[in-house]
C-alpha positions in Angstrom: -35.1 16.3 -39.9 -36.4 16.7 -36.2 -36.3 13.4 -35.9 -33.2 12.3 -36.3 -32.0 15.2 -34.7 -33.3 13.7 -32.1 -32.0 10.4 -32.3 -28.4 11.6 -32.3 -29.2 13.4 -29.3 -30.8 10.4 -27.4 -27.5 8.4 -28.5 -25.4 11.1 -27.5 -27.1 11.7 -23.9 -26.9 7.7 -23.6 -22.9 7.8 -23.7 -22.8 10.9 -21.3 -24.1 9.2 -18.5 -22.3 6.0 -18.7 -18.8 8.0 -18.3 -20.6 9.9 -15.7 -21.6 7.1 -13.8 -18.3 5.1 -14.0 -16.6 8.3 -12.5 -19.2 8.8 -9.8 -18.3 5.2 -9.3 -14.4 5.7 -8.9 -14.6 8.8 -6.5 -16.5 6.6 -3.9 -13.6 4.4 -3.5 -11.4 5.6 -0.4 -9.2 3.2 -0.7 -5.6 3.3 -2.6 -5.4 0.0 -4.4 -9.0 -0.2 -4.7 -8.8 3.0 -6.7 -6.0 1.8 -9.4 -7.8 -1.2 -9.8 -11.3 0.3 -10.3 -9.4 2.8 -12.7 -8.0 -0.3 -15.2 -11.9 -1.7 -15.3 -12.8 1.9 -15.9 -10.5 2.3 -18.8 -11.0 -1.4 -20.0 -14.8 -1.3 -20.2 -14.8 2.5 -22.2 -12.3 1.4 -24.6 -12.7 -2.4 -24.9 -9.9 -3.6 -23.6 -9.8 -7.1 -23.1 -6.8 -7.2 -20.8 -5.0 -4.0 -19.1 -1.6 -4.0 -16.9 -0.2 -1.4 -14.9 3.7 -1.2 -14.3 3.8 1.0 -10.9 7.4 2.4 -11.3 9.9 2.8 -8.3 11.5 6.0 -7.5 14.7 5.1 -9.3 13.3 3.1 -12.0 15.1 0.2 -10.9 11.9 -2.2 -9.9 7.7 -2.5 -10.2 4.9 -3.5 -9.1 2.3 -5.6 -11.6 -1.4 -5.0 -11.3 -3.3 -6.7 -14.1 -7.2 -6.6 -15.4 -8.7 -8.8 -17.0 -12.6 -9.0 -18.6 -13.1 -12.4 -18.4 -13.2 -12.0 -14.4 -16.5 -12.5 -12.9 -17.5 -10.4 -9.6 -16.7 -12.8 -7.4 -13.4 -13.6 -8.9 -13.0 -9.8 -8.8 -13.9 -9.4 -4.8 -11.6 -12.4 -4.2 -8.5 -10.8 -6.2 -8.9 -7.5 -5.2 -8.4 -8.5 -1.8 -5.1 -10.4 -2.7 -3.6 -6.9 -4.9 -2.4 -6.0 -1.6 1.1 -4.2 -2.0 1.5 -5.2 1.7 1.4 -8.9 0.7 3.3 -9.3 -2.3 7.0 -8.3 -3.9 8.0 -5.6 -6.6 9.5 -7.5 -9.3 12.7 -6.3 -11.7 11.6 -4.4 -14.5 11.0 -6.5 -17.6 13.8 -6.0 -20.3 11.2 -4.9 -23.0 9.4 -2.4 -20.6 13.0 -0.6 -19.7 13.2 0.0 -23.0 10.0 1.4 -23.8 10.5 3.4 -20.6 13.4 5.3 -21.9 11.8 6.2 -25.0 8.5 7.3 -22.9 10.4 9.4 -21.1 12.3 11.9 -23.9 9.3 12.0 -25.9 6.6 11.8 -23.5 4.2 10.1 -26.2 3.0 6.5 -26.0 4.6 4.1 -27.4 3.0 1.9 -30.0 4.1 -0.9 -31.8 2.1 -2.4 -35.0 2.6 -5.7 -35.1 0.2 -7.7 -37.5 -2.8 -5.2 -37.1 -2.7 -5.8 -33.5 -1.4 -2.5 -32.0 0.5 -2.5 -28.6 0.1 0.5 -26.7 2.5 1.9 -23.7 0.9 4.6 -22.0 3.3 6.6 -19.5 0.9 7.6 -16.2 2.3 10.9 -14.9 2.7 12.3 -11.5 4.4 16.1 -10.8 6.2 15.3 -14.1 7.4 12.1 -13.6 6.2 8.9 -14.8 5.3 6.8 -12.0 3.2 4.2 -13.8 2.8 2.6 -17.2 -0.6 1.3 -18.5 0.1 -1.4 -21.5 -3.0 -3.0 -23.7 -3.5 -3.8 -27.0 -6.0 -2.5 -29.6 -7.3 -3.7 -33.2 -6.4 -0.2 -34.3 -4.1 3.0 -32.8 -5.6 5.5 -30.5 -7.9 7.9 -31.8 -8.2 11.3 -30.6 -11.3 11.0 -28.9 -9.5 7.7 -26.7 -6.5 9.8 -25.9 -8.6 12.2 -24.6 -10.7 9.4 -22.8 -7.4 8.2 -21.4 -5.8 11.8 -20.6 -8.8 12.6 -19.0 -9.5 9.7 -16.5 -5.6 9.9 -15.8 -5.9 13.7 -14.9 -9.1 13.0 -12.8 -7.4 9.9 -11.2 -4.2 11.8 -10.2 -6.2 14.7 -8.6 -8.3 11.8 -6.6 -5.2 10.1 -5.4 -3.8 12.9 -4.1 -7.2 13.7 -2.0 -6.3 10.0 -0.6 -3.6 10.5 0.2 -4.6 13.5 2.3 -6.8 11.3 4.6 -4.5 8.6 5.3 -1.2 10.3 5.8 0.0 11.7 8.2 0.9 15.5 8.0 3.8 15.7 9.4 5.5 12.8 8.4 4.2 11.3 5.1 3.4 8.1 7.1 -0.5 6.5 7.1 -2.2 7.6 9.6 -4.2 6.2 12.3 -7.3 6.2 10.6 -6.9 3.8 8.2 -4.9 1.4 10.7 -8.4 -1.2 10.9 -8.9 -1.1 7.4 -5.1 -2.5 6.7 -5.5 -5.1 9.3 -9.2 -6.0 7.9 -7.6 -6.5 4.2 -4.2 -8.5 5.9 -6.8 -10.7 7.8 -8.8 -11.3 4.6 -5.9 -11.9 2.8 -4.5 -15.0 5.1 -8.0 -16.4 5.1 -8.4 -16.6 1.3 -4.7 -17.4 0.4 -5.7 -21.0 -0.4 -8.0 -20.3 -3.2 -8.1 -19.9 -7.2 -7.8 -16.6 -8.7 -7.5 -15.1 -12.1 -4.9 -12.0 -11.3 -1.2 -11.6 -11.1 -0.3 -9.1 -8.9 3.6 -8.0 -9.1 4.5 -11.3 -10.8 3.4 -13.6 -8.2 1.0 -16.6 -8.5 -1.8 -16.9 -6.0 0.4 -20.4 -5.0 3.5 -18.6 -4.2 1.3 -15.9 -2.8 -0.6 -18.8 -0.2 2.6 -19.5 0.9 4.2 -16.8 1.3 1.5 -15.0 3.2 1.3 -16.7 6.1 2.6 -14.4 8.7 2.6 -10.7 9.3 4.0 -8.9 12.4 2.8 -5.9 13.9 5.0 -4.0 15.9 4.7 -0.4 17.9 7.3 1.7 18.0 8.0 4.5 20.8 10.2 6.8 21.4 11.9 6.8 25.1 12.0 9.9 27.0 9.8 12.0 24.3 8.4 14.6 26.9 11.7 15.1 27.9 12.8 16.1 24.3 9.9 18.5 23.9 10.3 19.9 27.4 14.2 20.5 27.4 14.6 21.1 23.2 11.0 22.6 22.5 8.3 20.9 20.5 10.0 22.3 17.1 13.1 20.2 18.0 10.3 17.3 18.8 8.9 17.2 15.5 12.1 17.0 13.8 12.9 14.2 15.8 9.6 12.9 14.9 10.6 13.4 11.1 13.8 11.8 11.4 12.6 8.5 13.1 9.9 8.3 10.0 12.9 9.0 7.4 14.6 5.9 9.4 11.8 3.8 9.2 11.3 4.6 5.7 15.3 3.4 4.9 14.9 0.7 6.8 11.3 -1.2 6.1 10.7 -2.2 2.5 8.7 -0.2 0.5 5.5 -2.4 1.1 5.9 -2.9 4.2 2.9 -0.7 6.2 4.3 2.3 8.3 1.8 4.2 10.4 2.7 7.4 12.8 -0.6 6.2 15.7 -0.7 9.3 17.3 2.4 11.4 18.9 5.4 9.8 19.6 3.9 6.1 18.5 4.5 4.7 15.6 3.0 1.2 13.8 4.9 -1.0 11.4 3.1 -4.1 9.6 5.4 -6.1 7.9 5.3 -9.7 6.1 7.8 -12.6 7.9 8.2 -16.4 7.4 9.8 -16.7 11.2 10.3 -15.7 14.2 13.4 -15.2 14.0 13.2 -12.9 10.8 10.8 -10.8 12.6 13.0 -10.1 15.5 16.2 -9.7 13.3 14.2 -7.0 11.2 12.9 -5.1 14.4 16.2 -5.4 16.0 18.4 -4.0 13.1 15.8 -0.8 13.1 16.3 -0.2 16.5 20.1 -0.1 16.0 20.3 2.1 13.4 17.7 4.4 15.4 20.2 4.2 18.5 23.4 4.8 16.5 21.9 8.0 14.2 23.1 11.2 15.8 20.0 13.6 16.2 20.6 17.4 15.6 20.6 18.8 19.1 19.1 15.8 20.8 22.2 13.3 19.8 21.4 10.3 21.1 17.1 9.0 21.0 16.6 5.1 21.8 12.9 3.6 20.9 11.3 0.5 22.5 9.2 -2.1 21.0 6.4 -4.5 21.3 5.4 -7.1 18.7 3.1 -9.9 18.1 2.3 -11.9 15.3 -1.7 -11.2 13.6 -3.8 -14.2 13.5 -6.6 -14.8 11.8 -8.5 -15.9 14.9 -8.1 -12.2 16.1 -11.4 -11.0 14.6 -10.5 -7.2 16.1 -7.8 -5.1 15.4 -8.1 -3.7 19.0 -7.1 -7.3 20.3 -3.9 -7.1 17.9 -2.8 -3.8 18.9 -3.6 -4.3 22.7 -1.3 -7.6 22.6 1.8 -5.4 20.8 0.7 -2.7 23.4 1.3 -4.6 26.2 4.2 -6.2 25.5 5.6 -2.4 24.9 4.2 -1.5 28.2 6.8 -4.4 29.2 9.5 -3.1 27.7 9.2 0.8 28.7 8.8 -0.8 32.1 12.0 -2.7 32.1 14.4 -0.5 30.6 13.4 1.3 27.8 15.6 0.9 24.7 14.7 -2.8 24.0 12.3 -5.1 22.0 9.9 -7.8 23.2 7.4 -10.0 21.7 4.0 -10.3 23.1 4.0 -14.7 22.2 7.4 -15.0 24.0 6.2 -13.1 27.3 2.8 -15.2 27.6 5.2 -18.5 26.6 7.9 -17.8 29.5 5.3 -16.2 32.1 6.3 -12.8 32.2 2.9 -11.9 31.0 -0.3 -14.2 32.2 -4.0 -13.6 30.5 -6.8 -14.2 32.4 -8.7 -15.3 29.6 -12.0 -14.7 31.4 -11.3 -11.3 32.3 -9.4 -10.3 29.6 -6.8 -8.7 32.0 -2.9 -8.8 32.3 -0.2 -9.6 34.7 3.0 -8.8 35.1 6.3 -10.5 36.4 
């Protein structure tokens, strides 16, 4: 009787640790979409799962991103498509037809949904967030959920929810919601990676795009600072209250203007960072230019009128240091507070028509 006492035990403490070990794992992670994809293989491997997809919602419902797990994927495979789930380098997609639906019903009864279809069960599991579904996890099973795997499920959702939110603590921004600075190099690590690795074979869809369409779609991403003209003078003759708001409202601008996977950093007081995915030249500047319109023409409480200039370059893959990226859109911003304020300039086009001549050997810049 002791004995097998004891065996259960021994099976019992075998299990514990396992689960304790894959969370352990999870809360290393500090990076977003690291995380949710570290969470499907979680979930996958406790309740074997061949195959796990998770529909990240927009705020209106009306579109979604597509991140999909799969066993079959070796590690390699895994480093190599995890560094191509980038939100930053791919595009939502409409909702499926069959997933609206679903949705809806989701929603009122805030149940899963399953549908038993030959023994095979197909299970829609909403992912909640302050009330509201903001994700849905769909995978099939031999049988329907038992109690003990909705609590597997409810459980790792809860944990992954309070995680997230820690995340998002250390890489926004207080004030404004945007990323902050600190995880600035670590974006343009992934975009670099990303660009060098676009040619290759891969096993995972990210939001309904092939790695194909992916390799050529990825070819170019701008970087562009933004600053605000005359922001000591706003703080000085409005008070700094009256300079955060105006600090708030350019981030609300960027926010309506940029698409939603587009990066958008606040670097540190009145500076702000934009990464964003192009095909031209001429996109890039069309993109830039319509922001800095819309800034001009929005009438600021008190202040009225606030104008921004900005400097841009393109990242290459050659640049192996995010410093070197950043100190090209830097100076070609330094150009533009320099002559005039309230413009935009590119740092290519100012080393291509001499305003701006490197001294490759010294690394230093001049000015025409």
């Amino acid at each position: 009787m002791v004995e097998h006492s004891s065996k259960a035990d021994n099976q019992k403490t075998e299990k514990v640790p396992s689960l304790l070990g894959k969370l352990a794992s999870l809360t290393t992670i500090r990076d977003t979409e690291l995380f949710e994809f570290s969470l499907l293989k979680t979930m996958a491997e406790l309740l074997k799962i061949k195959q796990i997809s998770m529909y990240k919602l927009s705020r209106d419902y009306s579109k979604c991103g597509l991140i999909v797990y799969s066993m079959q994927s070796n590690e390699d495979e895994l480093k190599q498509c995890l560094s191509e789930s980038r939100e930053t380098g791919a595009s939502e997609i409409e909702i499926p037809e069959e997933i609206k639906s679903v949705l809806k019903r989701v929603d009122t009864t805030g149940k899963p949904f399953v549908n038993d279809h030959n023994a095979c069960y197909s299970i829609i599991y909403p992912v909640k967030s302050a009330q509201k579904i903001e994700s849905l996890l769909s995978f099939e099973l031999s049988h329907s959920l038992t109690n003990s795997e909705v609590l597997v499920i409810s459980s790792l959702l809860a944990i992954a929810d309070n995680f997230r939110k820690l995340l998002d603590e250390n890489q926004k921004d207080k004030l404004t919601g945007l990323l902050n600075r600190h995880t600035f190099e670590q974006s343009i690590d992934k975009i670099q990676a990303l660009s060098l690795n676009s040619g290759g074979n891969g096993l995972i869809k990210q939001f309904g795009e092939d790695k194909r369409k992916a390799g050529k779609d990825l070819e170019k991403y701008c970087l562009a600072i933004i600053d605000i003209d005359n922001f000591k003078q706003i703080n000085d003759g409005f008070g700094h209250i009256i300079g955060d708001e105006v600090l708030l409202l350019l981030s609300y601008i960027m926010k309506q203007n940029f698409r939603a996977k587009d990066l958008l950093f606040r670097f540190g007081g009145e500076e702000f960072v934009v990464i964003y995915r192009t095909q031209r030249k001429d996109e890039a500047q069309n993109v830039l230019e319509r922001f800095r319109k819309v800034t001009e023409n929005y009438r600021f409480p008190q202040v009225n009128t606030v104008t921004i200039s900005i400097g841009a370059t393109f990242i290459d893959k050659n640049f192996l240091l995010a410093a070197e990226i950043i100190g090209n859109a830097d100076k070609a911003l330094y150009f533009a507070k320099n002559n005039g304020k309230n413009q935009i300039h590119f740092y290519e086009d100012l080393i291509k028509c001499g305003h701006l001549v490197e001294h490759e050997e010294t690394g230093t810049i001049d000015y025409f």
